[in-house]
C-alpha positions in Angstrom: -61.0 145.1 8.4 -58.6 143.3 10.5 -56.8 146.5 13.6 -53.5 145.3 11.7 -54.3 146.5 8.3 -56.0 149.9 9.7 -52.5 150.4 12.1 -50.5 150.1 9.2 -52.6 152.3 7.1 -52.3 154.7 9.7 -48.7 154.5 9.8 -48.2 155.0 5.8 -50.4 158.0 6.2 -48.0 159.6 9.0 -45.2 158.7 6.9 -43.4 156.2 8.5 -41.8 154.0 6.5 -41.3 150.9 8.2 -42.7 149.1 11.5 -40.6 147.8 14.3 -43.1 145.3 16.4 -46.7 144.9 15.9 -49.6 143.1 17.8 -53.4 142.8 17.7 -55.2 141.8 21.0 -58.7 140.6 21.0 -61.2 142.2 23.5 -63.7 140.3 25.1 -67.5 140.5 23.9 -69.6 142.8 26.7 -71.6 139.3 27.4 -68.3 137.1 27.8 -67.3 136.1 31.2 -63.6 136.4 31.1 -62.8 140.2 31.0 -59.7 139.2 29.5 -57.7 140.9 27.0 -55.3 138.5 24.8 -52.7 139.0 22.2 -54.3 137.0 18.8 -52.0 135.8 15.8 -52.1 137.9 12.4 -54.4 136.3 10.1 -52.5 135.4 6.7 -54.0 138.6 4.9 -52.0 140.6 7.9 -49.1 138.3 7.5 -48.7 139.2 3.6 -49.5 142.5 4.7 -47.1 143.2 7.4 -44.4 141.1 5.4 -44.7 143.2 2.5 -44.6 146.5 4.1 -41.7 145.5 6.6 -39.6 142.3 5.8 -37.9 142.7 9.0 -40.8 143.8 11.4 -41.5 141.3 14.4 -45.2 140.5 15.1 -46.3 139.7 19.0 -48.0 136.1 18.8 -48.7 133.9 21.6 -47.0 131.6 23.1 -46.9 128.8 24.9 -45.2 130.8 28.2 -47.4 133.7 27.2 -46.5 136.5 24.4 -43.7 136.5 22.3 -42.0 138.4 19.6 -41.2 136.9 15.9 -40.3 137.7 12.7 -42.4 138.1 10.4 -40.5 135.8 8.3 -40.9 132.9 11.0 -44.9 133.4 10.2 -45.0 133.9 6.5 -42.3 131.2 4.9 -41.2 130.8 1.7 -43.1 134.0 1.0 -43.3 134.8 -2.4 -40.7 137.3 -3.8 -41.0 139.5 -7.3 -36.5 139.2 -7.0 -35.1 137.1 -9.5 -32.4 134.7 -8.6 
């Protein structure tokens, strides 16, 4: 279970009702070299997830000057919509 899915989880279960910012960091294995701690991209489960529970939420991704805040929007497009136009 990707950490996004469980913090979201989390967050429905204390009631909240819609996310700001969110980011996942990946720790390195006890046998890596690099101690290391990095912000990772949302896989597209988490992308569907995060959209769906927050259209406007930003997600922390990296970047190429180091992390950076996006919409979610900017990760998921043309996401799929149950609106009819």
């Amino acid at each position: 279970v990707c950490a996004e899915a469980v913090a979201l989880g989390q967050a429905i279960t204390q009631g909240e009702n819609g996310i700001d910012t969110i980011v996942a960091v990946r720790h390195p294995a006890p046998d890596e070299k690099s101690r290391d701690i990095v912000v990772v991209s949302p896989c597209g489960a988490c992308r569907e997830l995060i959209s769906d529970y927050d259209r406007e939420a930003r997600v922390i991704v990296p970047g190429p000057n180091g992390p950076e805040s996006v919409k979610i929007a900017e990760l998921l497009p043309n996401k799929y919509s149950r609106e009819r136009t």
